[in-house]
Kinemage of the C-alpha trace (Angstrom):
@kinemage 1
@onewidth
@group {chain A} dominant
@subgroup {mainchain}
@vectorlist {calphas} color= white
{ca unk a 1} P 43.030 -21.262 45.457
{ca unk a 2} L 44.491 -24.324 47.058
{ca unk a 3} L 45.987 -23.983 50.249
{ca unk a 4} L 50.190 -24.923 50.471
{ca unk a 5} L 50.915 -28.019 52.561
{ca unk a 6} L 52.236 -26.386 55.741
{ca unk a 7} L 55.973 -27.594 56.620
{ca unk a 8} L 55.363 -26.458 59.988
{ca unk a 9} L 52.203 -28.154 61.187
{ca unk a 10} L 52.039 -31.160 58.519
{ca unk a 11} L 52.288 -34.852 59.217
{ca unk a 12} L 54.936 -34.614 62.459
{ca unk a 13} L 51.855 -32.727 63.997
{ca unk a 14} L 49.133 -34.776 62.546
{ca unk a 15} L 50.618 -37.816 64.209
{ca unk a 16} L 51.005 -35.613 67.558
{ca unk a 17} L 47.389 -34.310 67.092
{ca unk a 18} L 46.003 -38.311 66.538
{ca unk a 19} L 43.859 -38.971 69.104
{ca unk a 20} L 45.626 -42.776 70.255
{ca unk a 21} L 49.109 -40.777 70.035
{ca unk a 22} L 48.831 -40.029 74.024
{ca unk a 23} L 47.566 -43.415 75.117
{ca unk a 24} L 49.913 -45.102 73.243
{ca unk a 25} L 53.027 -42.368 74.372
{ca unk a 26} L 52.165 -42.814 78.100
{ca unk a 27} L 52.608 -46.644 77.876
{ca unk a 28} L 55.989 -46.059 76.391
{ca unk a 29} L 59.870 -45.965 78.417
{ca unk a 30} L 61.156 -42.722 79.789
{ca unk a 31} L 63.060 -42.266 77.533
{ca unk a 32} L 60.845 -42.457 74.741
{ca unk a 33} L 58.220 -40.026 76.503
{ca unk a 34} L 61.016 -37.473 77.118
{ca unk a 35} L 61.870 -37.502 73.311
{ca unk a 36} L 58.676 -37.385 72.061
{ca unk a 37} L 57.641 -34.398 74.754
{ca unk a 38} L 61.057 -32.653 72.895
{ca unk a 39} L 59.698 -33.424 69.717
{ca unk a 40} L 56.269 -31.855 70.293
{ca unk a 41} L 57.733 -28.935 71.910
{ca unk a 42} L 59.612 -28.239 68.426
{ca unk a 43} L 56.846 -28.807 66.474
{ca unk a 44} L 55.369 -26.139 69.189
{ca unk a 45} L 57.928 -23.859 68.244
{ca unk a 46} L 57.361 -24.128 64.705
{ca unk a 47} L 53.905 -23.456 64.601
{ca unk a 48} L 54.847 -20.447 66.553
{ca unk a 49} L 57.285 -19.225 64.397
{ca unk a 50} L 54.993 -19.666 61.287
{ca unk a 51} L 52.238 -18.223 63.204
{ca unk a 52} L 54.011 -14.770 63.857
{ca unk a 53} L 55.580 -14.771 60.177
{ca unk a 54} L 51.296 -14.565 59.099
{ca unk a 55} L 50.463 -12.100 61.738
{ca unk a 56} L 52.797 -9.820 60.645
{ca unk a 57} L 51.801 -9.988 57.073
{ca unk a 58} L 48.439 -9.610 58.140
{ca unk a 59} L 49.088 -6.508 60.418
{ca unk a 60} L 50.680 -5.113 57.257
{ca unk a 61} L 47.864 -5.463 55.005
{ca unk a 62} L 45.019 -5.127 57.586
{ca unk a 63} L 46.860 -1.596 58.527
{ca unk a 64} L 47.281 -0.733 54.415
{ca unk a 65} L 44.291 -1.130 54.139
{ca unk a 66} L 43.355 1.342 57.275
{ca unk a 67} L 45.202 3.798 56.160
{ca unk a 68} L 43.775 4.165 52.485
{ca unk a 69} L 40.470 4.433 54.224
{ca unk a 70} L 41.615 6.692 56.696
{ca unk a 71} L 43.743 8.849 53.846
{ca unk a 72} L 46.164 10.763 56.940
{ca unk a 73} L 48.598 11.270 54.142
{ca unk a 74} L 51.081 8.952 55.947
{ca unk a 75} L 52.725 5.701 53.222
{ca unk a 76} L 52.640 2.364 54.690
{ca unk a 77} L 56.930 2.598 54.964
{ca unk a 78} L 56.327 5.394 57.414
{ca unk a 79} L 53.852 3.030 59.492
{ca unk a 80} L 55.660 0.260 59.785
{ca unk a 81} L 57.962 0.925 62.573
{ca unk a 82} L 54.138 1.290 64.491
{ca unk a 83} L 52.703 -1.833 62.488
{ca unk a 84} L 55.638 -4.411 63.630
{ca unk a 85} L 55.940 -3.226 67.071
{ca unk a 86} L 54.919 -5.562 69.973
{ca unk a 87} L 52.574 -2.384 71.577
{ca unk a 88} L 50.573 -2.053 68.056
{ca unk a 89} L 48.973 -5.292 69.476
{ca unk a 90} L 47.058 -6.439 71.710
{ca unk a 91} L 47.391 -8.536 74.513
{ca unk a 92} L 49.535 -11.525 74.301
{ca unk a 93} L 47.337 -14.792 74.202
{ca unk a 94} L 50.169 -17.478 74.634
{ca unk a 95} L 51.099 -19.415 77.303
{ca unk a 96} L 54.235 -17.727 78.380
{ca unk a 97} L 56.148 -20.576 77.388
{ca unk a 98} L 60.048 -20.391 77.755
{ca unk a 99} L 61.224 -21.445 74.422
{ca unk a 100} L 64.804 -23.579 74.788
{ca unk a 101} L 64.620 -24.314 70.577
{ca unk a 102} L 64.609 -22.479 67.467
{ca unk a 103} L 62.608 -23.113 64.939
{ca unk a 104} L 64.093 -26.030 62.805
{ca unk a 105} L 63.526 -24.486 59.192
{ca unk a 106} L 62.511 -20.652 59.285
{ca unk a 107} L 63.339 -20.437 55.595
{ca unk a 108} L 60.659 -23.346 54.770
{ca unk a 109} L 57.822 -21.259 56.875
{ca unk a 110} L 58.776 -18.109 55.107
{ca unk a 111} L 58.019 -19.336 51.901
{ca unk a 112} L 54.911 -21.353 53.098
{ca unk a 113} L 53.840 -18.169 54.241
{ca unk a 114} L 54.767 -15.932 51.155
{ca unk a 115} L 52.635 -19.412 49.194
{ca unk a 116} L 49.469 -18.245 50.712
{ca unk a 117} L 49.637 -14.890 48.856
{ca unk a 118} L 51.308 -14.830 45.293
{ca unk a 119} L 51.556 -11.649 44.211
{ca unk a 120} L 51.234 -9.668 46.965
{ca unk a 121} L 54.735 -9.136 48.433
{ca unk a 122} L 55.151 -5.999 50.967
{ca unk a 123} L 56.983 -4.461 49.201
{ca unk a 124} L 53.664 -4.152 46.567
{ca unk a 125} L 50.835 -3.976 48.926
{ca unk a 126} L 50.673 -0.260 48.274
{ca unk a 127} L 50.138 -0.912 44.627
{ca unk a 128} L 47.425 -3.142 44.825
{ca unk a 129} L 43.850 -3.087 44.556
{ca unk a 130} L 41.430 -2.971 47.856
{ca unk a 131} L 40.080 -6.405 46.962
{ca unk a 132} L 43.399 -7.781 46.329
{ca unk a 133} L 44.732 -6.597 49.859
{ca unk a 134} L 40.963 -8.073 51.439
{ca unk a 135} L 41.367 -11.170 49.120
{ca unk a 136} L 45.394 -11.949 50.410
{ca unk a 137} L 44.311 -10.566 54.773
{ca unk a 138} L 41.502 -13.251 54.415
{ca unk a 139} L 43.671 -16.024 52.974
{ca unk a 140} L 46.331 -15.060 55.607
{ca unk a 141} L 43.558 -15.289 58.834
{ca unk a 142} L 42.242 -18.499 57.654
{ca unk a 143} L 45.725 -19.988 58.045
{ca unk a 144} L 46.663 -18.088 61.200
{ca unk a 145} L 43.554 -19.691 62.866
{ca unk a 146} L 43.864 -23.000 61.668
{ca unk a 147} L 47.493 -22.642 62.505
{ca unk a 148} L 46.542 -21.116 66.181
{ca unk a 149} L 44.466 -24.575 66.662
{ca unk a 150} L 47.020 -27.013 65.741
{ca unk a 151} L 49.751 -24.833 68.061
{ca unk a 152} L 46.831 -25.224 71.280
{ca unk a 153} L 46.921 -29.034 70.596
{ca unk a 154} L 50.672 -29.432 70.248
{ca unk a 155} L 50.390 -27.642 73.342
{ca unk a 156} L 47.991 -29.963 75.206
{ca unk a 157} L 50.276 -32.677 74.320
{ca unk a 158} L 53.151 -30.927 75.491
{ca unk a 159} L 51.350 -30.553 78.989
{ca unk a 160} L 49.987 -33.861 78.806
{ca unk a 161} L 53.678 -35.411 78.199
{ca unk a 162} L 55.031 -33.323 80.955
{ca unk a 163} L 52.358 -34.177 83.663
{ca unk a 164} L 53.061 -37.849 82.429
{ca unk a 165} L 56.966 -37.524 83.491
{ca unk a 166} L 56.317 -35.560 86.206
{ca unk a 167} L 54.340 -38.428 87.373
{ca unk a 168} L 56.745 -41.012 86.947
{ca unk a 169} L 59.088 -39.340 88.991
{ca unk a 170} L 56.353 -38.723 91.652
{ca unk a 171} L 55.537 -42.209 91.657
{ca unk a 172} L 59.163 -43.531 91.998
{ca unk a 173} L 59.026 -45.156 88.289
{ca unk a 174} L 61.728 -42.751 87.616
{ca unk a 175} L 64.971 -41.646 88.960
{ca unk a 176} L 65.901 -38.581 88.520
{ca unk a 177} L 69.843 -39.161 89.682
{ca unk a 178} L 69.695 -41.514 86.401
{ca unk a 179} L 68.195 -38.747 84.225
{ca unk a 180} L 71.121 -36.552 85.496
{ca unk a 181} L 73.647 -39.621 84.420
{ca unk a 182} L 71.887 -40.094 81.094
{ca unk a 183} L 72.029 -36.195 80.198
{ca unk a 184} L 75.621 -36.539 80.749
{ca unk a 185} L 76.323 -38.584 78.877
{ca unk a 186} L 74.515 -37.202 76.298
């Protein structure tokens, strides 16, 4: 089965991902550098979003699947309260970021997401067959990490923007008194 084109992740973050995008972004006005470090932190955002919709999926058949093995007489609607709480995972592996944007089109990512898996809506997953469940959690992980390694670069380039600015400012090519005017205005 052929993968769905990603709306979050696709060509905004291939061209953030290209390897001349920094050199070229660096060389660029201040005001260009702080739009395109906004840009990338959507995108960022995005991919984040997107990235939580398939981990919860996945928790939901991963722990489906569990149970049938396990057979504690318990449906998956009485585990989900456990399977979407934050404390049925594990550690948090992001960057603490402080997010300042929502994600620009959640209802695009849902169906991306719900793409990946015809068929095999929660609301079904205890109806279906073992393989189907292992079939739709291993189309759902191959996306997550692919999706996982596009978020880490939109996050380098995030930094990398940042530390650019930050330098400017260190350096006296920037004023911060006329950042403060221009966000104003603004």
């Amino acid at each position: 089965m052929t993968r769905p084109t990603p709306p979050a992740g696709g060509a905004a973050v291939d061209a953030l991902l290209d390897p001349g995008f920094l050199d070229a972004a660096v060389q660029r006005p201040m005001a260009d550098v702080r739009r395109l470090r906004r840009q990338a932190e959507q995108e960022e955002v995005n991919l984040s979003y997107t990235r939580r919709l398939l981990q919860g999926r996945l928790d939901i058949l991963r722990r489906e699947l569990q149970r049938r093995a396990e057979d504690d007489g318990r449906s998956l609607l009485d585990l989900l309260p456990e399977i979407l709480a934050e404390k049925g995972r594990g550690p948090a592996h992001g960057l603490g970021r402080h997010q300042t944007v929502q994600p620009a089109d959640p209802e695009a990512y849902e169906a991306w997401v719900a793409a990946l898996t015809p068929g095999v809506d929660p609301a079904v997953v205890p109806d279906l067959s073992d393989t189907d469940l292992e079939q739709a959690a291993r189309a759902l992980a191959a996306a997550e990490g692919s999706l996982s390694e596009r978020r880490r670069g939109v996050q380098q380039v995030m930094d990398a923007l940042a530390a650019e600015l930050g330098r400017r400012y260190r350096n006296g090519e920037a004023d911060v008194a006329a950042l403060l005017a221009a966000e104003a205005r603004h």
